[in-house]
N, C-alpha and C positions, 0 to 999 in steps of 0.2 A: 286475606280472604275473610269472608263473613262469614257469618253463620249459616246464610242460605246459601251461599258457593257450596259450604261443605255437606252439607245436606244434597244440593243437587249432586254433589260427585257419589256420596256415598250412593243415590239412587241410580245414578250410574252404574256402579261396580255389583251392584246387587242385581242390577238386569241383568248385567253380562253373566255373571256370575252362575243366574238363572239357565241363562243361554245356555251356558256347557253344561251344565245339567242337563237341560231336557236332549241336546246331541248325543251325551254321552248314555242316558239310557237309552233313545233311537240304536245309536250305536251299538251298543250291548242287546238289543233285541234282535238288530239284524245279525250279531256274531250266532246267538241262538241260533235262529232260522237258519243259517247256511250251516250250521253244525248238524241240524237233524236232517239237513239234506246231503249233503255228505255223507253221513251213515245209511241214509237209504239207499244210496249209490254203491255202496261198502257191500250193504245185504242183497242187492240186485247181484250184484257179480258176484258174491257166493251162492247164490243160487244157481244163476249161468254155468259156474264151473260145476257143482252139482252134480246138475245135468248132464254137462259137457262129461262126466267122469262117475256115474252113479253107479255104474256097474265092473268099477273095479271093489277088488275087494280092501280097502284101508280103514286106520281105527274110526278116523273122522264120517268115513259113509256109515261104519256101522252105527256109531253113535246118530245118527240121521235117522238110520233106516227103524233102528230102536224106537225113537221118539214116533217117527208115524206109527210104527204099531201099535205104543202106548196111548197116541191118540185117538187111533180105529177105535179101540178096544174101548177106550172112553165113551169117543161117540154111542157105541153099540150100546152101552150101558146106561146112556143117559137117553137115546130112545127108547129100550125098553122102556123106562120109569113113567116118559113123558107119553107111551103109546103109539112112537109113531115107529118110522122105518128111516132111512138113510137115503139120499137120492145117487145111485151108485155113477150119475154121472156128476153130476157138481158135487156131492159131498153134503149137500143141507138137508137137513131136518122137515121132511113130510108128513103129511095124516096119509095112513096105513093103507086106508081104502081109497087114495089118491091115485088116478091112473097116468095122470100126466106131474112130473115137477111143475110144483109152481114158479119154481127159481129159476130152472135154467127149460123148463118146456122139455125136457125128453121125457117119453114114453115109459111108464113103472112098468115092473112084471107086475100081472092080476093077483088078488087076493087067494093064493090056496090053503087047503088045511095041513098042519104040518104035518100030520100023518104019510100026505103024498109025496113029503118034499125028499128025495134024495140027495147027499151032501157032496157035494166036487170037490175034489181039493182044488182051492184060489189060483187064478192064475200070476204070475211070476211080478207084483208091481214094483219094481226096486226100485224102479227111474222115477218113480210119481210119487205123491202123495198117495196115500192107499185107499184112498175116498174116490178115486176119478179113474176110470174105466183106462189102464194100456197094458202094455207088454212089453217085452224087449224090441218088439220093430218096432212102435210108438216111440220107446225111447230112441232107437235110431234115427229114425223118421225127426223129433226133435233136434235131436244132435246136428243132421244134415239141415234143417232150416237156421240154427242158429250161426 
């Protein structure tokens, strides 16, 4: 062999070499991307089940049902600061004097003063997030389409 043989080969081995490189991070990005979907599959069906079972009483839904009210209670909080109100059907952040969402188009209540407002106790949201308007027959209603 000469000097250029051994040179052509080493140029060889350094392509290939290349090769598997650039496969094997392909390869390693695609392992990624099907990992996070996977887990999105993971979180899909624990939501389903949920749903499917929100209204028994176990440690897992309390701890669920916990975290929505901790988050209500966030939201409420961080509207007041920001001035606005809550959209009681999608759950997003409005201006006050807004009569329609901008997010999702349903209709607000009008602006009154609080002096007039009377206080209801909430109706029963266990099955939902506590931002989006249902009930126990909502939650059925759910449970039967799923």
């Amino acid at each position: 062999m000469g000097f250029f043989d051994t040179i052509e080969e080493a140029g060889r081995g350094i392509g290939a070499a290349a090769k598997d490189a650039a496969r094997t991070a392909r390869l390693n990005m695609k392992l990624k991307d099907l990992d996070v979907k996977l887990h999105k599959e993971y979180e899909l069906i624990g939501q389903k089940y949920y749903k499917a079972h929100c209204d028994e009483d176990t440690p897992d839904n309390r701890k669920v049902k916990e975290i929505y009210a901790e988050i209500a209670a966030t939201k409420d909080q961080l509207a007041d600061i920001r001035g606005e109100s809550l959209c009681p059907s999608c759950g997003e952040f409005v201006d006050k004097n807004s009569r329609f969402c901008n997010h999702c188009g349903a209709p607000l209540a009008e602006t009154v003063d609080e002096d007039d407002v009377t206080v209801e106790e909430p109706e029963d949201k266990t099955c939902e997030e506590p931002d989006r308007e249902t009930d126990k027959e909502a939650c059925e209603e759910e449970k039967s389409q799923d």
